[in-house]
C-alpha positions as CSV (number, residue, x, y, z in Angstrom):
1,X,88.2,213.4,37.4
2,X,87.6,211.7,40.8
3,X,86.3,208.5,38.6
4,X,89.6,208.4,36.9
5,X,91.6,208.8,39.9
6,X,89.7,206.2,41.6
7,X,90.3,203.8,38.6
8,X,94.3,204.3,38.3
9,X,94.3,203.7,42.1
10,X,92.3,200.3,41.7
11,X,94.7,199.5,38.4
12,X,97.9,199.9,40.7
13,X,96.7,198.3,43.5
14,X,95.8,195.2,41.4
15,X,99.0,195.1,39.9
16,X,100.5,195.5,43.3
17,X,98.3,192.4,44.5
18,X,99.3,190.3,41.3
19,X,103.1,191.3,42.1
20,X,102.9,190.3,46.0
21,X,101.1,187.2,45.0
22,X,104.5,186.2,42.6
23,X,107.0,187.3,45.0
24,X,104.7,184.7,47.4
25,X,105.0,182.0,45.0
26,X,108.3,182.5,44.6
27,X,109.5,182.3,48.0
28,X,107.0,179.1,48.3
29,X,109.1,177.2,45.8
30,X,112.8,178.5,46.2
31,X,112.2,177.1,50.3
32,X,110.5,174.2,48.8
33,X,114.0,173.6,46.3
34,X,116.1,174.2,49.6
35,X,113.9,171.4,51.6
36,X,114.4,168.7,49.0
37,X,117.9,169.7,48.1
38,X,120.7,167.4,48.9
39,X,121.6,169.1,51.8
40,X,118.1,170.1,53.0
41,X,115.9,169.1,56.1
42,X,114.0,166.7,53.3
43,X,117.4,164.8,52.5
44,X,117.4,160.7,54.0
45,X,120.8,159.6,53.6
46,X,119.6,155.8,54.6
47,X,116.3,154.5,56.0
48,X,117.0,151.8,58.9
49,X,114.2,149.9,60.8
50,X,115.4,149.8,64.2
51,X,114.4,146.3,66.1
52,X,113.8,146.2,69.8
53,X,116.7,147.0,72.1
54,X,119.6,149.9,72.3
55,X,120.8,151.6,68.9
56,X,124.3,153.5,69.5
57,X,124.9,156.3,67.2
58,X,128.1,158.9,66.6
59,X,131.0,159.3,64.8
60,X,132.8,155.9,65.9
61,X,132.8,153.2,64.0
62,X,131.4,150.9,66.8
63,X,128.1,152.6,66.6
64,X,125.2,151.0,64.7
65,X,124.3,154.4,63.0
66,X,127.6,156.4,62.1
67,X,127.6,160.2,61.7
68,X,130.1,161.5,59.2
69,X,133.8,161.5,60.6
70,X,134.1,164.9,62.5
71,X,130.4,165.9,62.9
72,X,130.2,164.9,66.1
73,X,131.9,162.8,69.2
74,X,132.6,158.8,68.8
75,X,129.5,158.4,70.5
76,X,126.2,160.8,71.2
77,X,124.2,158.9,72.1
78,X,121.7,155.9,71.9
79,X,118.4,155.0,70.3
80,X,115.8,153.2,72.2
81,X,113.3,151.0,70.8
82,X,111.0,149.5,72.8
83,X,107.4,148.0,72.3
84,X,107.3,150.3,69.5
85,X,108.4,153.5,71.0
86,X,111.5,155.0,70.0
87,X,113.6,157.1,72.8
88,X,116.7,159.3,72.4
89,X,118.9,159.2,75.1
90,X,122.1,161.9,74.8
91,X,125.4,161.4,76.4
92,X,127.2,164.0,78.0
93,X,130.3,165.3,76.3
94,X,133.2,165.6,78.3
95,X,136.1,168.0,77.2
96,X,139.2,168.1,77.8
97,X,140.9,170.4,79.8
């Protein structure tokens, strides 16, 4: 009886082992989906080699890298590359009051 008992209790754990293992994989590859989606931390909307010097960036249509229109001020701030280190350098929003 205890033999029997013993195997039913290896047999569910097993199958509890083989179901944590899916729900594992299938966590791995829906977060995997929602990297590379469209909208995901994956996603490159454009691929620019910055050369050396200052590289302005916001909503503004001045800027050498524009966000989309109401994602962000006319200007955040500015890239800088120089001997082949990039720097981000924020400006300060101001609001209105």
């Amino acid at each position: 009886m205890f033999l029997a008992a013993l195997a039913v209790v290896a047999a569910v754990g097993a199958v509890g082992a083989a179901d944590y293992t899916a729900e594992i994989e299938e966590f791995r590859a829906q977060q995997e989906a929602r990297l590379r989606s469209e909208t995901g931390w994956l996603a490159m909307d454009g691929l620019f080699f910055l050369t050396e010097g200052d590289h302005w960036f916001g909503t503004g249509t001045l800027n050498d890298f524009a966000l989309p229109e109401g994602s962000a001020p006319d200007t955040v701030g500015v890239f800088e590359y120089r001997d082949g280190e990039t720097t981000v350098r924020a400006i300060e929003a101001r609001r209105s009051r």
